[in-house]
MIRO-446676 format. One line per 2 residues: number of its first residue (from 1); their letters; for each residue x, y, z of N, C-alpha, C. Coordinates in nm, 3 decimals. Atoms other than C-alpha are relative to their C-alpha. Layout:
NUM	A	X:Y:Z:X:Y:Z:X:Y:Z  ...
//
This chain:
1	XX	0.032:0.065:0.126:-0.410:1.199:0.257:-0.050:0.103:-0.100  0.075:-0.084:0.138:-0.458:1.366:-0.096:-0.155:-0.015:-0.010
3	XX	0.096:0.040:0.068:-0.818:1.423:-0.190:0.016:0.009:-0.173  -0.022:0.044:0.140:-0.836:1.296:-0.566:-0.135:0.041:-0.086
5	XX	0.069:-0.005:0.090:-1.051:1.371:-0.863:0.035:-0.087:-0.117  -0.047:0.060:0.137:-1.047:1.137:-1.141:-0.064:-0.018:-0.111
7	XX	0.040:-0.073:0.140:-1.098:1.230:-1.512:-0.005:-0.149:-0.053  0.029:0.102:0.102:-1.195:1.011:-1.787:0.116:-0.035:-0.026
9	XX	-0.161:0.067:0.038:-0.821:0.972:-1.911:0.067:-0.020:0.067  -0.075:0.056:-0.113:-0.706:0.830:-1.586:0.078:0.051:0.045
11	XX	-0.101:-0.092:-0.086:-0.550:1.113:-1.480:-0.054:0.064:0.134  0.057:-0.048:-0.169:-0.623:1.317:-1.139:0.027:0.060:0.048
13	XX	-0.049:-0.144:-0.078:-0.637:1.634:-0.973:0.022:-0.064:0.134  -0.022:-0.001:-0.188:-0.478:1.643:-0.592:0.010:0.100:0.074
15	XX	0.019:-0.115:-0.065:-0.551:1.851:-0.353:0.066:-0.043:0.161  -0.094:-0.007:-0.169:-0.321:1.894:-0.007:0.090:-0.109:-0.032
17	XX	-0.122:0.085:-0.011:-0.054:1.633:0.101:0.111:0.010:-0.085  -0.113:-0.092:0.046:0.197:1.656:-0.147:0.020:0.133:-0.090
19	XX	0.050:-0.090:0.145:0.070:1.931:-0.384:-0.047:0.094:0.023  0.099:-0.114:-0.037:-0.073:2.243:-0.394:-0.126:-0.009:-0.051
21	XX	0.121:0.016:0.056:-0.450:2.304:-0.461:0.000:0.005:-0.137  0.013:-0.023:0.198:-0.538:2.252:-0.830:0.131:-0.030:-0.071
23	XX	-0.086:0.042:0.135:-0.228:2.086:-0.934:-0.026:-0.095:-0.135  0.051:0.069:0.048:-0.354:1.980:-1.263:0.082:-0.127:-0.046
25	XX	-0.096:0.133:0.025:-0.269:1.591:-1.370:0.100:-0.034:0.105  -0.093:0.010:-0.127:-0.082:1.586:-1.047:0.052:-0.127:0.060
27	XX	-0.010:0.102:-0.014:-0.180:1.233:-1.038:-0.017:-0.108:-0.138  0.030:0.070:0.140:-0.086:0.981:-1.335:-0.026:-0.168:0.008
29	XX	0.009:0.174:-0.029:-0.172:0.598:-1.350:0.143:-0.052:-0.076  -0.143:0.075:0.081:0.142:0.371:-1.419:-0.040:-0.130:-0.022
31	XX	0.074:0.148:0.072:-0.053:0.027:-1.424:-0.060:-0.045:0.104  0.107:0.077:-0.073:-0.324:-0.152:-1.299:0.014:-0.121:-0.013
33	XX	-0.017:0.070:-0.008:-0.346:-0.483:-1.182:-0.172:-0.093:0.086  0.092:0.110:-0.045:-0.620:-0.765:-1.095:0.054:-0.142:0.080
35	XX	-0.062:0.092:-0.026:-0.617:-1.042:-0.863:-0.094:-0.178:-0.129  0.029:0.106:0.079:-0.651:-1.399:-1.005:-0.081:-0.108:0.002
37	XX	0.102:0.101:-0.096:-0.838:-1.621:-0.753:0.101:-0.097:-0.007  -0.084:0.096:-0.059:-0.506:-1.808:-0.741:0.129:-0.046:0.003
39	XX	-0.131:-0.048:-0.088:-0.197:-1.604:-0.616:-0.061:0.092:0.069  -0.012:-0.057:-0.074:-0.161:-1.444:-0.346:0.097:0.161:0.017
41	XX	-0.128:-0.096:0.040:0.111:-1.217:-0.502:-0.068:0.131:-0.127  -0.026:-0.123:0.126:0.108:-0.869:-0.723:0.084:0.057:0.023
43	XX	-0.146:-0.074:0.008:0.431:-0.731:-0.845:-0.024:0.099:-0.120  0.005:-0.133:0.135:0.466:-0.381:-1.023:0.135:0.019:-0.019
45	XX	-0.143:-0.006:0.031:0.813:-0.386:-1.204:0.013:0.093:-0.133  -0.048:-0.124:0.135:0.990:-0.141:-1.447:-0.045:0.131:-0.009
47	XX	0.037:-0.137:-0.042:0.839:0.165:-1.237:0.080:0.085:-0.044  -0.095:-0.083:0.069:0.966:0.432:-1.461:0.034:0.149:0.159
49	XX	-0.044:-0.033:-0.129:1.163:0.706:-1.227:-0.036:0.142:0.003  0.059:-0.123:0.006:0.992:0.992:-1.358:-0.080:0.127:0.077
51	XX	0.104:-0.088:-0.047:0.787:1.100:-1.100:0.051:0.035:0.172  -0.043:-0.004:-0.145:0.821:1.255:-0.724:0.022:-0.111:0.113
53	XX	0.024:0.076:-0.131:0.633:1.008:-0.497:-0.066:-0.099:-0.119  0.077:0.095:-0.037:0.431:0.680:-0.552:-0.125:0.008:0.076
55	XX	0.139:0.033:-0.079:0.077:0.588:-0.464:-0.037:-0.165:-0.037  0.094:0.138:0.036:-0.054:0.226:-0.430:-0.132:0.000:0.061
57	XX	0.118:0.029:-0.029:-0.428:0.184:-0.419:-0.011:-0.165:0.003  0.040:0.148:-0.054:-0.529:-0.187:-0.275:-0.162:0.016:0.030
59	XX	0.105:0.029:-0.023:-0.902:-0.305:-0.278:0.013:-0.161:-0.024  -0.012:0.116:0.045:-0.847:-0.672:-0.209:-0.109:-0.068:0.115
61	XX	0.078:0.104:-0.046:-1.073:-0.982:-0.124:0.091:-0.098:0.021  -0.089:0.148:0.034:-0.905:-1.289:-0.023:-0.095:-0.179:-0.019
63	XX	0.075:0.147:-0.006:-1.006:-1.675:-0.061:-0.019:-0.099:0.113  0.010:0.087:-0.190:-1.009:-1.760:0.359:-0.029:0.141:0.040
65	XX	-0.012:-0.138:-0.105:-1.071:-1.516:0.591:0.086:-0.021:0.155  -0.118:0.011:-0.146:-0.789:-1.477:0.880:0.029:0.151:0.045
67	XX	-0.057:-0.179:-0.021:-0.653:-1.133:1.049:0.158:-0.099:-0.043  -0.092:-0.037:0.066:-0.316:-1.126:0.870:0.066:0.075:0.002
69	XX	0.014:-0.149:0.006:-0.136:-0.892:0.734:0.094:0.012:-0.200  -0.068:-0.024:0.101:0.001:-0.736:0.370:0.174:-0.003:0.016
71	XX	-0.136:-0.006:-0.020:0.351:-0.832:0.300:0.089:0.086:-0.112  -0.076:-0.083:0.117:0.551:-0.568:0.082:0.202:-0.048:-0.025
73	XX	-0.099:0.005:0.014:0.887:-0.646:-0.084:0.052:0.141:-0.077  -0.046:-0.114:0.109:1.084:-0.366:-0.303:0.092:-0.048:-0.052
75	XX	-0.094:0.015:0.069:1.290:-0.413:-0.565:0.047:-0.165:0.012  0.012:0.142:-0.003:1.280:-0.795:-0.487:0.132:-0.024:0.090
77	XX	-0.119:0.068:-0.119:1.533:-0.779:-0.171:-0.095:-0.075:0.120  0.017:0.081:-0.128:1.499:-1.035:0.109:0.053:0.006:0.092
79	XX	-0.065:-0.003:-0.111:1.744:-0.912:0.314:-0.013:0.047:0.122  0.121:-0.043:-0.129:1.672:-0.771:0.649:0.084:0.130:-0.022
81	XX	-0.011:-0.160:0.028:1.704:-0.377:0.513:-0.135:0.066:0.024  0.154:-0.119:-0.016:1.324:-0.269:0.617:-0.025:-0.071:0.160
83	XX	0.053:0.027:-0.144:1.157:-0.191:0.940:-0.125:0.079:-0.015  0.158:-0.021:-0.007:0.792:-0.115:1.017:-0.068:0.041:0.121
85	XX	0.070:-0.072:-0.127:0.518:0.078:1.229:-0.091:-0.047:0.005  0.115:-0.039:0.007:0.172:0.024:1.293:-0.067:0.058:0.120
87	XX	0.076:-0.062:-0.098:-0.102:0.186:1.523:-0.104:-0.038:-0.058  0.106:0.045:0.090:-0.416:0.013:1.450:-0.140:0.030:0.135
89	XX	0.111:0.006:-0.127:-0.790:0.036:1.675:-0.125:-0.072:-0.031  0.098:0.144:0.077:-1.080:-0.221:1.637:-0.159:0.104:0.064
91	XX	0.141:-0.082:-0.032:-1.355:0.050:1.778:-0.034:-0.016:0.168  0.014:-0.003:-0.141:-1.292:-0.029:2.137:0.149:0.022:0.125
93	XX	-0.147:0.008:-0.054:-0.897:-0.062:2.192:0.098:0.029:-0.120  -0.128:-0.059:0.098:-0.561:0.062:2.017:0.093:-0.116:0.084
95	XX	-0.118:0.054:-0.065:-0.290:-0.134:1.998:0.124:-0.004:-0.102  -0.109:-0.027:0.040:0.107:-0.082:1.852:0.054:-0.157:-0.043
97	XX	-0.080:0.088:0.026:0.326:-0.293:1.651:0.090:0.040:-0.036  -0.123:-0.006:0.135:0.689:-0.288:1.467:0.067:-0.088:0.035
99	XX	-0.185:0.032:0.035:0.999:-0.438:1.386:0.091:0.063:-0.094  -0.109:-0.016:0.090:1.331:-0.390:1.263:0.062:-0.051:-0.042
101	XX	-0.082:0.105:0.076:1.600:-0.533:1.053:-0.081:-0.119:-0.022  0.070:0.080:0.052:1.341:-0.745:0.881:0.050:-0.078:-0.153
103	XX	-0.001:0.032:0.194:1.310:-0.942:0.523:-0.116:0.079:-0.022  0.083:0.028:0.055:1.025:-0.781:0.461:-0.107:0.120:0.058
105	XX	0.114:-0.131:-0.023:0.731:-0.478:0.506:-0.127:-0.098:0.119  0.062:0.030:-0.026:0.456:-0.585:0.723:-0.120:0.059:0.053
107	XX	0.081:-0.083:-0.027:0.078:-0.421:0.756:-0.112:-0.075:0.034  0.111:0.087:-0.064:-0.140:-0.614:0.986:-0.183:0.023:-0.053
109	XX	0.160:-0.028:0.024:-0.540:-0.639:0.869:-0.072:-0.074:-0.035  0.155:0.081:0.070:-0.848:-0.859:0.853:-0.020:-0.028:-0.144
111	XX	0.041:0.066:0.089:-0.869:-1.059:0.548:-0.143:-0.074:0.010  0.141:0.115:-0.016:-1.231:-1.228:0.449:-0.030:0.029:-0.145
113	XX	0.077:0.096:0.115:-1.471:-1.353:0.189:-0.008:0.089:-0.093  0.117:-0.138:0.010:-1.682:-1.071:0.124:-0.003:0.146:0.048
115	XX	-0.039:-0.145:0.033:-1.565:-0.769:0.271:0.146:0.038:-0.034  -0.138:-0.033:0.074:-1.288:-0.601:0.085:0.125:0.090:0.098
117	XX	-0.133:-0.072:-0.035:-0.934:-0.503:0.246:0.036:0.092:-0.065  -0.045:-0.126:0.050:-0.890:-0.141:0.203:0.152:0.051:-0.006
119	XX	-0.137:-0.049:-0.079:-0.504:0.024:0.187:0.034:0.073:-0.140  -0.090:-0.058:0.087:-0.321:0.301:0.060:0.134:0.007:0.059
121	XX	-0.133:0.027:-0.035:0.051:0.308:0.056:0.062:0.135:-0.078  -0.103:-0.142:0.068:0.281:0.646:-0.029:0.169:-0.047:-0.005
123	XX	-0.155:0.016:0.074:0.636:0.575:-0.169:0.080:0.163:0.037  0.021:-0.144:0.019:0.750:0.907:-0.067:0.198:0.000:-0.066
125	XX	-0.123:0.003:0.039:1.092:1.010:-0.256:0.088:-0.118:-0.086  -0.072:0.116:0.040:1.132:0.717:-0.428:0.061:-0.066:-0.126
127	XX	-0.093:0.015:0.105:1.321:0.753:-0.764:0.150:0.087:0.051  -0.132:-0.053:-0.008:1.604:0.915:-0.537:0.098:-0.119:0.028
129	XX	-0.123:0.135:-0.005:1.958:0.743:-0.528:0.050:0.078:0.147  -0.105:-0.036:-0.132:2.080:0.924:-0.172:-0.054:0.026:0.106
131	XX	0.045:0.010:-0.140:1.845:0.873:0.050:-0.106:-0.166:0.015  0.066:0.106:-0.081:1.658:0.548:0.250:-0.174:0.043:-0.047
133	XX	0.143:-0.002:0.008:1.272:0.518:0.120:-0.087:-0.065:0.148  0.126:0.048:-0.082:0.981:0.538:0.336:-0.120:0.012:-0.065
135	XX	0.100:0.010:0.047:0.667:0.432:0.312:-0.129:0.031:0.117  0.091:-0.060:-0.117:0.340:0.575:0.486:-0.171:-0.059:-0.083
137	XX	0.076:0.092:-0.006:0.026:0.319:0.518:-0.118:0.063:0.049  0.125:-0.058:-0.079:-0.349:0.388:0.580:-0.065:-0.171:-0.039
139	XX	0.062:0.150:0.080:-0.553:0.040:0.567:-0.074:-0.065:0.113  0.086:0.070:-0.136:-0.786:-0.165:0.729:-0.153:-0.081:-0.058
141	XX	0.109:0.063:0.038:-1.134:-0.335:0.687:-0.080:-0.042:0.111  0.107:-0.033:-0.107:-1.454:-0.334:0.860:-0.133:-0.122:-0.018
143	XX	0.140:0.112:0.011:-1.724:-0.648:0.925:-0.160:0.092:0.071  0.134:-0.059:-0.052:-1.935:-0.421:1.123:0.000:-0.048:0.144
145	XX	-0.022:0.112:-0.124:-1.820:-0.606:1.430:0.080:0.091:0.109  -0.095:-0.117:-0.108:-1.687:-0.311:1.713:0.024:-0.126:0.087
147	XX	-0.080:0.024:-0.136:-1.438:-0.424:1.934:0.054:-0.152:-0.041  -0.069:0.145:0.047:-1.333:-0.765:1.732:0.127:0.044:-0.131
149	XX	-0.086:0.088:0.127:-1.065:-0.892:1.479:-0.037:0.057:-0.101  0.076:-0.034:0.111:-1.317:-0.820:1.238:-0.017:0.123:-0.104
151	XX	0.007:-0.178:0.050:-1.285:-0.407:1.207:0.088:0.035:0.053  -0.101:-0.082:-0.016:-0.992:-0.281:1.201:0.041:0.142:-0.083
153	XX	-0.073:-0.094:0.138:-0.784:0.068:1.064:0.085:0.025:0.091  -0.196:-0.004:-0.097:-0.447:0.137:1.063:0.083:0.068:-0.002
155	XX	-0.046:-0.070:0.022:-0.221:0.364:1.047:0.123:-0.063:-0.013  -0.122:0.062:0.028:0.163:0.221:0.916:0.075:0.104:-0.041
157	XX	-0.118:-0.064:0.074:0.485:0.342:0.831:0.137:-0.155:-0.022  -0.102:0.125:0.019:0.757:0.097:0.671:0.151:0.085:-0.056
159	XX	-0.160:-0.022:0.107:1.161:0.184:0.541:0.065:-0.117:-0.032  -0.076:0.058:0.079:1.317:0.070:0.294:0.158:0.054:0.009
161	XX	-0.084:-0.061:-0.024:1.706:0.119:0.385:0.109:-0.070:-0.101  0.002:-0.006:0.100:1.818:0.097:0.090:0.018:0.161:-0.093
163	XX	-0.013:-0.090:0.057:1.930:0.430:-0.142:0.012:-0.008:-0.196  0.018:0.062:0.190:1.856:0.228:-0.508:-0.129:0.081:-0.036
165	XX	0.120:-0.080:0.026:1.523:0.419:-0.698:-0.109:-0.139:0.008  0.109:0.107:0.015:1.234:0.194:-0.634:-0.002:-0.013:-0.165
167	XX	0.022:0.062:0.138:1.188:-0.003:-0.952:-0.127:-0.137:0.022  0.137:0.127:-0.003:0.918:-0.286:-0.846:-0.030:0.024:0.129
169	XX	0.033:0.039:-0.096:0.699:-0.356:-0.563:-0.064:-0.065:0.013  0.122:0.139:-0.011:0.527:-0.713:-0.469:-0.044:0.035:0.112
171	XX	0.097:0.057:-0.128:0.259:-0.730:-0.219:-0.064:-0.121:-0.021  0.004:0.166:0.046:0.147:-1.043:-0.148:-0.083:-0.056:0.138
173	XX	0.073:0.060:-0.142:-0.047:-1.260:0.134:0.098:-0.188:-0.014  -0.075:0.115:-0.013:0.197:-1.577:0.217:-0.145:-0.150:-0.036
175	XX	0.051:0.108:-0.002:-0.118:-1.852:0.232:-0.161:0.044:-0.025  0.151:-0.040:0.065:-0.434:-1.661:0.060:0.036:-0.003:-0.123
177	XX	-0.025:-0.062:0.117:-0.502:-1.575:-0.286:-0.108:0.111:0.004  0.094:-0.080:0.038:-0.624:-1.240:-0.408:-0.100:-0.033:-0.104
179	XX	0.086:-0.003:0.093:-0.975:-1.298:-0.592:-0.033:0.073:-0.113  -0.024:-0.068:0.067:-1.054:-1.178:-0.900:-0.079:0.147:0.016
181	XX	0.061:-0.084:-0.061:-1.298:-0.899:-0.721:0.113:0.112:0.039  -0.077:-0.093:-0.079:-0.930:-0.763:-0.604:0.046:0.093:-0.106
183	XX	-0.030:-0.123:0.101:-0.812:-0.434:-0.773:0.166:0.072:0.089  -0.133:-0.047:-0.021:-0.416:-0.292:-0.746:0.008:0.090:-0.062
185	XX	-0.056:-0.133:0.110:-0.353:0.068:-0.918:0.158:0.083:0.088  -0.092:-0.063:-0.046:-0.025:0.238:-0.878:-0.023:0.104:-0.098
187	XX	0.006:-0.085:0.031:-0.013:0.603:-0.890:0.143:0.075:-0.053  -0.186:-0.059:-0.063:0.333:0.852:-0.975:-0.116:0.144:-0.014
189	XX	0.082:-0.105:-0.026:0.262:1.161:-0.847:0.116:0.085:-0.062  -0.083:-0.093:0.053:0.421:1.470:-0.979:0.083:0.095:0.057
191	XX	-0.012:-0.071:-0.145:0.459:1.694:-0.667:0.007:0.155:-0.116  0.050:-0.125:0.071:0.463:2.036:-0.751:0.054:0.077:-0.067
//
């Protein structure tokens, strides 16, 4: 993961992962988003193709608390063109998930009231037209509760198989809504 600095004009130094040290502005904001207290859905559309990689920042609350998980679409296909990883550990046990030929992204994690669902998401390559996007997941959320439901983190990977330039991405929770406490920023990164 990049460590980030962020300036008054919403821009942002990155340091390691895709970049070299001190690439300045390395990181630019493309739009921010709030939840509503009553969808479950945020879609970022008309992602200009300007930039290397993608970053989505997620700080969401929901309006139930269930373990779940974030559902990602791209470009608004339903068809079964994505498949998914996780490796997740609750502070006492690890345990694996995926599928393939899906509709649909999937990143298992503890939803609740009051503590906030953490996740970042990397787009890596994703204004190219000739290759399959992947995506690489960090996320999770913590009650304070070792060895339950309650505290999880995760490690994900999802593809998009598919060779179109990302242009939107909805995340979404099928039967929550994000509160208005929840916060969505998408990053484009510059690479180097």
């Amino acid at each position: 993961m990049p460590l980030i600095t962020t300036r008054a004009n919403a821009s942002a130094t990155g340091y390691g992962a895709f970049l070299g040290a001190a690439a300045s502005t390395a990181f630019e904001s493309i739009a921010t988003a709030t939840g509503t207290g009553s969808s479950g859905t945020i879609t970022f559309s008309s992602i200009p193709s300007t930039y290397q990689h993608l970053q989505l920042r997620v700080c969401a609350i929901a309006d139930a608390s269930s373990l779940s998980s974030f559902r990602m679409e791209i470009n608004g296909v339903t068809s079964s063109v994505y498949s998914y990883h996780q490796l997740n550990g609750n502070g006492t046990a690890a345990s694996a998930t995926g599928g393939a030929t899906q509709s649909l992204m999937l990143f298992s994690t503890p939803f609740h009231t009051s503590h906030p669902t953490v996740a970042i998401f990397d787009f890596h390559d994703y204004a190219s037209t000739t290759k399959n996007k992947t995506v690489r997941a960090f996320y999770g959320n913590n009650q304070n509760v070792p060895g339950t439901s309650d505290q999880i983190i995760a490690l994900g990977s999802g593809l998009y198989q598919q060779t179109t330039a990302i242009s939107s991405i909805k995340i979404y929770h099928p039967s929550q809504n994000f509160t208005t406490a929840s916060t969505f920023a998408l990053y484009g990164i510059k690479g180097a």
